[in-house]
C-alpha positions in Angstrom: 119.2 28.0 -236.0 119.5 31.8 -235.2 119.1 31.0 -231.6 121.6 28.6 -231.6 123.9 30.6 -232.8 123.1 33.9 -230.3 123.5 31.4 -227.5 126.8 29.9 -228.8 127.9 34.2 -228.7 126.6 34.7 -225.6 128.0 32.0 -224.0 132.1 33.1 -225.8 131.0 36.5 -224.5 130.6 35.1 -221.3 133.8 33.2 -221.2 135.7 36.1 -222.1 134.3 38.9 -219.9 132.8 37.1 -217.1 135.1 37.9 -214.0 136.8 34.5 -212.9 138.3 33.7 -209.4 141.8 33.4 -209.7 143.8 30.4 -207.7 144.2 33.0 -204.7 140.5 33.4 -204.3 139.4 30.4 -204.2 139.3 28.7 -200.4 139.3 25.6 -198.6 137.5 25.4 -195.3 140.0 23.7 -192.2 139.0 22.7 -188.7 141.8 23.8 -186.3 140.5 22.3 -183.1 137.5 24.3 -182.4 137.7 27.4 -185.2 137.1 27.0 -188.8 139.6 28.6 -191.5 138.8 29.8 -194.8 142.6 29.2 -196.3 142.9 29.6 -199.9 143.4 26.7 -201.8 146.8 28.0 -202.5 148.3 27.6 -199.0 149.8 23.8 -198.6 148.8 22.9 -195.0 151.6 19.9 -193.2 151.4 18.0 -190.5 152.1 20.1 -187.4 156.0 19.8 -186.7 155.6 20.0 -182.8 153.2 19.4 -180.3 152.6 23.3 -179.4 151.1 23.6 -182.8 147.6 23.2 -184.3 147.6 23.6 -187.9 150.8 25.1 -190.2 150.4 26.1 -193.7 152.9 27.0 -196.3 152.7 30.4 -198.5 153.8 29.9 -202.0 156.1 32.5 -202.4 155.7 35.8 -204.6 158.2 37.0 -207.2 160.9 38.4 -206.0 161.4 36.9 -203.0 163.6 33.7 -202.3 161.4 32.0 -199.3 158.1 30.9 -198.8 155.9 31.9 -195.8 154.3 30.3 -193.2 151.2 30.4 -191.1 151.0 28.8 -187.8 148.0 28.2 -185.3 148.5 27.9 -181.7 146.0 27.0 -179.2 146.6 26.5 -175.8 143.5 25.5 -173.8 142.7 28.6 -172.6 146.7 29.9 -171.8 149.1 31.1 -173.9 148.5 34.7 -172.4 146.8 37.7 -172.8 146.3 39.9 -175.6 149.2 42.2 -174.6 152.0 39.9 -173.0 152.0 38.1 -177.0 151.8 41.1 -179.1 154.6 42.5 -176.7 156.4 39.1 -177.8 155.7 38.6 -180.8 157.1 42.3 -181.4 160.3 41.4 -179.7 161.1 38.9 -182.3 162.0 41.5 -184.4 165.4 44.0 -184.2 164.2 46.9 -182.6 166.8 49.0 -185.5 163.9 50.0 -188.1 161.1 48.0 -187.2 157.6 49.7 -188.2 154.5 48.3 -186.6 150.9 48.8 -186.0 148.4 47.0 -184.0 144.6 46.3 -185.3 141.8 45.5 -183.2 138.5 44.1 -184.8 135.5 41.5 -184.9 135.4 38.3 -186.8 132.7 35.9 -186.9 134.8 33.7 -184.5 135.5 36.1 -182.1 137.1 39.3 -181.1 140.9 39.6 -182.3 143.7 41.6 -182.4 146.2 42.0 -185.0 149.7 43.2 -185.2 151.9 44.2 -188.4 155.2 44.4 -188.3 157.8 44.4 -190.7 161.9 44.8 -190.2 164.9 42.5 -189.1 163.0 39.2 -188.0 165.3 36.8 -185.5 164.4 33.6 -187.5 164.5 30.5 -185.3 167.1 28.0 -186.1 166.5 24.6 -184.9 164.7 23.8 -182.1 162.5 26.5 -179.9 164.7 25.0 -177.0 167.9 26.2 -178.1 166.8 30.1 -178.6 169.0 30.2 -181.6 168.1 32.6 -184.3 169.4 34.3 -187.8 168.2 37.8 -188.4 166.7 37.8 -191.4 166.1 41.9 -192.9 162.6 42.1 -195.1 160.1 40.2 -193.2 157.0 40.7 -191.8 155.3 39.2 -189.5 150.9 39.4 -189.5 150.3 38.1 -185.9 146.5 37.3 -184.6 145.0 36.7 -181.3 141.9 35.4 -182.0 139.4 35.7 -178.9 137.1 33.0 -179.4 134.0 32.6 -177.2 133.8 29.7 -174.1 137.2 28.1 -175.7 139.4 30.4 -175.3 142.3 32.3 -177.5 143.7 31.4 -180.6 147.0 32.5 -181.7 148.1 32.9 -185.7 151.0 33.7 -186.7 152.1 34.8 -190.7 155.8 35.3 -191.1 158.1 35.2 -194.3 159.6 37.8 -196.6 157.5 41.4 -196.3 156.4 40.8 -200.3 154.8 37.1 -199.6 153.5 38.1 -196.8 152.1 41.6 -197.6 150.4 39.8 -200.5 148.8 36.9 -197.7 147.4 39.7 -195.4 143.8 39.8 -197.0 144.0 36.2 -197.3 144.5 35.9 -193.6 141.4 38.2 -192.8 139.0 35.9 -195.2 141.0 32.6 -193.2 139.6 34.1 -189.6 136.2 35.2 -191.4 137.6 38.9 -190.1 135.3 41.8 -190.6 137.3 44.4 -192.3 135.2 47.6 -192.9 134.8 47.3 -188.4 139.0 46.9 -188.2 140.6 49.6 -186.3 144.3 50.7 -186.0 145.0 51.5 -182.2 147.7 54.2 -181.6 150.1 53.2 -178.6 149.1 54.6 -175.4 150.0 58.3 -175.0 149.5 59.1 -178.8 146.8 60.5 -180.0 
């Protein structure tokens, strides 16, 4: 009888201080084409709404901000571009007025990637790519990936939404790409030391 009852405390104690994974933590493993995500379980993923994309995922949003986010994966068979010529585009989606970004180089289990982080006046797309029509939209941020994966080529991710959602998704996206944090590296722009 007196162990019955020790084990029924230990197992309240346990209940109450054990550490438990909150929604956030927990993951979901996804195939896109020939890389594996670790998503939380959190992110919806959708059917891909064009042809150019590989997987899409929508990031419930955080309070205090009025959209949701949204993570896209591109691969192209090998195109798409270099490392540079995306970040370079990826940056000019963004009003050069008060922009702030920095760019991250590191090693995932995947592959090599780079990462940029930027965060100002985004030129949301309105309708179709084809019609180059945007809306600039002030507080977002944009995590962008180039994900260097060997013998298939590179993979392109791209987190964009209001700077709150997103700041909050930015570990979540280095646990997606299996990313190894403590050997991620800011990279200055060339001539500053």
């Amino acid at each position: 009888m007196l162990r019955a009852k020790h084990l029924s405390l230990l197992v309240l104690t346990l209940l109450f201080v054990a550490p438990t994974l909150s929604a956030a933590d927990k993951t979901k493993k996804v195939m896109a084409k020939d890389i594996t995500l670790n998503v939380p379980t959190t992110w919806k993923q959708s059917p891909a709404s064009n042809n150019l994309r590989t997987a899409q995922f929508a990031i419930p949003k955080v309070e205090g901000d009025r959209d949701d986010a949204e993570l896209v994966v591109y691969f192209f068979g090998g195109a798409g571009g270099g490392v540079n010529a995306n970040l370079e585009r990826w940056s000019g989606q963004f009003q050069p007025g008060g922009k702030k970004q920095k760019i991250y180089k590191g090693e995932a289990k995947q592959g090599e990637y780079y990462l940029l982080d930027i965060t100002g006046v985004y030129n949301k797309p309105i309708g179709p790519p084809i019609n180059r029509q945007t809306n600039p939209t002030p507080g977002y941020q944009m995590l962008a990936v180039v994900l260097m994966v060997k013998d298939k080529g590179n993979y392109f991710l791209k987190l964009t939404g209001p700077q709150k959602t997103v700041a909050a998704a930015s570990k979540a996206l280095r646990v997606a790409i299996d990313a190894d944090v403590k050997k991620e590296a800011e990279l200055k722009p060339e001539g500053e030391k």
